[in-house]
N, C-alpha and C positions, 0 to 999 in steps of 0.2 A: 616412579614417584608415589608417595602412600597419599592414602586419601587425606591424610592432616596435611601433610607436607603442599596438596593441591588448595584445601581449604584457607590454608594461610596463605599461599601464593595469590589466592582470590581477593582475602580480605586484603594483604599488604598494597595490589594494584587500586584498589578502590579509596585506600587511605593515602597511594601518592595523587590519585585527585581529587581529598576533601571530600569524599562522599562518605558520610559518614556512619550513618544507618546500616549499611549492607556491607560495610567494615568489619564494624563490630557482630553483625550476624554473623558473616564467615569465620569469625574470629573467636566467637563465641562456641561454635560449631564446633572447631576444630580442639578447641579445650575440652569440648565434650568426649571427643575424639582422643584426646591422648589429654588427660587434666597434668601432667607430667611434661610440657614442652612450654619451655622457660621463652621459648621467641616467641608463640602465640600469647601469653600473656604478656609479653614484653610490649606487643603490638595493638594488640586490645589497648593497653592502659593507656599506650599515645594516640590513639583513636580517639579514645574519653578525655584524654590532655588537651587533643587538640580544638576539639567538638567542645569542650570547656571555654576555650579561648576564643572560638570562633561566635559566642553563644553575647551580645552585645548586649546593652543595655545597663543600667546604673537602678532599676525597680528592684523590689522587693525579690520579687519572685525570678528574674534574672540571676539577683544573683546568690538564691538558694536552688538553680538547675543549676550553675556554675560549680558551686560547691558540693552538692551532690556527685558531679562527675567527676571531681576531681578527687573526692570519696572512692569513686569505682576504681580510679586509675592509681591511687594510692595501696589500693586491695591487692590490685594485677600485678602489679611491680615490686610491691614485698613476698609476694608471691613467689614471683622469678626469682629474686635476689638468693630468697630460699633454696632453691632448685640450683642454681645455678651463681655458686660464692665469685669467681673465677670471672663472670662477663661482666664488662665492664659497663655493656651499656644499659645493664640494668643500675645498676648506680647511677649512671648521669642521667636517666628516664628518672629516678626518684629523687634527685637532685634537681629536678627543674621540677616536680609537681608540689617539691618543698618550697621552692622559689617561688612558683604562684601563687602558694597560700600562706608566703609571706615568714612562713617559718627558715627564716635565713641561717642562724645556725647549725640548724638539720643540714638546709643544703649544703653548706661548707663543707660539714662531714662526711658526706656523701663522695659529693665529689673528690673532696682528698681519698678514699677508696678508689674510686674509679681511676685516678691519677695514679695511684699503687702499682695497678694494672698496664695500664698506659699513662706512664710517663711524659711521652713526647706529645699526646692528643692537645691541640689547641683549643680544641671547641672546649673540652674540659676545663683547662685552666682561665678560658675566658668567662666562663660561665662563673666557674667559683670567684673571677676577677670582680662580677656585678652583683654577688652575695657580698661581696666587703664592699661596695660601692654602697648599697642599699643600707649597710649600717653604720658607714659612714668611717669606715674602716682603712683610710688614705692609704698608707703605707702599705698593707697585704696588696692593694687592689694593684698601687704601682710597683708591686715588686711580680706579681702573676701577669700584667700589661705587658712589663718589661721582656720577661722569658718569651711571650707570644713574639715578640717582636725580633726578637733574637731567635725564634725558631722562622717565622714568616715573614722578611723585612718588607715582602708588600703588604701585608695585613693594615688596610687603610683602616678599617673599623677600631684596629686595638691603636693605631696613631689615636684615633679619633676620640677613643673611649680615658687613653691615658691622657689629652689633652685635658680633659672635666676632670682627672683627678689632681692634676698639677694646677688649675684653676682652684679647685677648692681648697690645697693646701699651698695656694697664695706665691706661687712659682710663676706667674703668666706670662713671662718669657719663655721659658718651656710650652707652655701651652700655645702659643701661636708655632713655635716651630715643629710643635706634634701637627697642627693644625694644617699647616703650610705641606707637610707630607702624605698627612690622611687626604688634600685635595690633590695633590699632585699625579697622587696612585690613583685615586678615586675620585671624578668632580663630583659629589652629589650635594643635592639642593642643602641637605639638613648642615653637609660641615660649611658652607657657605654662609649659611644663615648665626651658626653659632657661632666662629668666625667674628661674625657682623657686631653681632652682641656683645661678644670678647671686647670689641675694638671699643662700642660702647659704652661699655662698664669702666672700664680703664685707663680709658683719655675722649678728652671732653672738648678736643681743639676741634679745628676744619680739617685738618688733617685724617682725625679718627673718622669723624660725619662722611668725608668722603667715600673714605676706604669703605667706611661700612654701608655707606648708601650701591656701591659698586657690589661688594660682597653678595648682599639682599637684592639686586636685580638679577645677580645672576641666579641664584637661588629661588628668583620667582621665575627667570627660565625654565629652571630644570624640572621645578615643581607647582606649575600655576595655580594650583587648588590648596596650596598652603597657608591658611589665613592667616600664622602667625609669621611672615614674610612680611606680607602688604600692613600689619598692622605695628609693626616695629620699622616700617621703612616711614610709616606716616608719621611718628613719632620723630625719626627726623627729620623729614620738612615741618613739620611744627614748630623743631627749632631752629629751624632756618629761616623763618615766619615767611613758609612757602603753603602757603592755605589752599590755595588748587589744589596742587599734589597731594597735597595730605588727605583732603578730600575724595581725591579719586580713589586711594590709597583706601579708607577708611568704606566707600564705597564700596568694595572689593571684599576689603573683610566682611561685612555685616551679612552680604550676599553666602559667603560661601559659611562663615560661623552665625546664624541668626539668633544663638542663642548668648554669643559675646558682649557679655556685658561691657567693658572696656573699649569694645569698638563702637559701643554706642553714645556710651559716655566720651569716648574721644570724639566722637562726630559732631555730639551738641555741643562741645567749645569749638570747636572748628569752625561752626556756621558759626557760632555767636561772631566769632574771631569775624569769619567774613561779613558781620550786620545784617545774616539773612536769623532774624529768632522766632519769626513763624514755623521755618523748616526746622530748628532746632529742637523744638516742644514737644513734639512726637518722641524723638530721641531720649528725651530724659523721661520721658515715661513708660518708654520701653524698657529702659536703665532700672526706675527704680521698680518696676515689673517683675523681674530680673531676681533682684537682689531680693524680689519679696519686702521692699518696702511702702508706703503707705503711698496709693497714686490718686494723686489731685482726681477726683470727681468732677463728670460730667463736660470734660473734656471732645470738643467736637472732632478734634481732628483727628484723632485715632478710636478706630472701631473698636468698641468691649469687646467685641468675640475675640479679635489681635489682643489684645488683657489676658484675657483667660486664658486663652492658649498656651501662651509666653507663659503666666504662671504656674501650668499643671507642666509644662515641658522644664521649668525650673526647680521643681517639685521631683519628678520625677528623676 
């Protein structure tokens, strides 16, 4: 093995656990090493992709490192492309760093090269599926769905994915039966939850409330820390005028999303609902905290420093 070939061996193990620093050194190294090998900047650039994505926050400066690294990995990967007309996976690398910086019909392009290449790759055709999602492009997204599913009939995510595009072009009989086999393959919390919401958007009986009250408990099984679970299951015991529940419900959310405006504001009708409007006052002050609107002065029951906080984290 050449000394590149070891250097990239190094960086690729440290990028399949997220370490990202001594990734991109190895990886860097080994560019330096041979500036001619199309997998080492293949690999660098998904290092700076991934380190991009892993990089949180909604500040200023978040997210001009963001964009910076996605800068580097934009560099690495046309790079390759250069080097190397022929691999595919340099195109779908430059076809998701378009993705994330939103530039969607880059990505489409992209990936139809990479597709050129490898035809039958699903990950490809589901990727270019959620660049026409993103521009709201129905019909490409369910005609690329379609093909995944026809190559992978367990592919519960693309049941899942072509269910939200039959939803939005107003099919949602289709969409529960995509729905009903994305969970069958797959139970996961989120198609439970959408699922729930399906059933809410669409019918407004006891019947739907049921289903979808079942749908969202099981989805706060699978996924307890889901706050938008507990905060759409409390919305329907509200209209159930089941005010506990809603309560407990709304509880739940405000704990795990504290910067949810919606669950606060749902919580101050809730108590009103239940004739507690002591415990309710704090809540709408949170609310309008929150939202950056104008909060009632000199307020005992909630502490300014809880003001401030709530506001520079709403800010932020």
């Amino acid at each position: 093995m050449t000394s590149t070939a070891m250097l990239i061996q190094k960086g690729e193990a440290y990028l399949m656990e997220e370490v990202f620093e001594p990734a991109i050194k190895y990886l860097t190294e080994a560019i330096v090493s041979d500036a001619n090998s199309a997998r080492a900047l293949c690999s660098r650039a998904e290092a700076y992709y991934r380190k991009a994505l892993a990089c949180g926050g909604n500040s200023g400066r978040a997210k001009q490192i963001r964009s910076e690294l996605l800068n580097f990995a934009l560099v690495d990967i046309k790079r390759a492309v250069q080097l190397a007309p022929d691999y595919s996976e340099a195109y779908s690398g430059l076809g998701s760093i378009y993705f994330e910086m939103r530039e969607y019909q880059k990505a489409i392009a992209v990936y139809g090269l990479a597709l050129k290449i490898a035809p039958n790759n699903s990950d490809y055709c589901y990727n270019q599926a959620m660049a026409y999602v993103r521009l709201k492009d129905w019909d490409n997204a369910l005609s690329l769905l379609t093909v995944i599913i026809g190559l992978e009939q367990d592919n519960a995510e693309a049941f899942f994915e072509r269910a939200t595009v039959y939803d939005a072009m107003g099919k949602h009989d289709k969409a529960l039966l995509d729905l009903d086999s994305a969970i069958s393959l797959n139970p996961r919390a989120k198609y439970y939850a959408y699922r729930a919401e399906s059933a809410l958007d669409f019918g407004c009986d006891a019947c739907a409330s049921k289903s979808a009250l079942s749908d969202l408990t099981e989805a706060i099984r699978l996924d307890p820390k889901d706050s938008q679970s507990f905060l759409v299951r409390s919305i329907i015991h509200a209209g159930l005028e089941d005010y506990e529940s809603e309560l407990s419900d709304l509880n739940v959310a405000v704990k795990l999303s504290p910067l949810s405006a919606e669950a606060y504001l749902n919580r101050y009708n809730c108590l009103k609902n239940l004739g507690d409007h002591v415990k309710a006052m704090p809540d709408w002050i949170v609310y309008c905290a929150i939202m950056s609107q104008e909060v009632p002065a000199g307020n005992p029951i909630i502490a300014p420093e809880l003001l401030n906080a709530v506001k520079r984290s709403a800010r932020n």
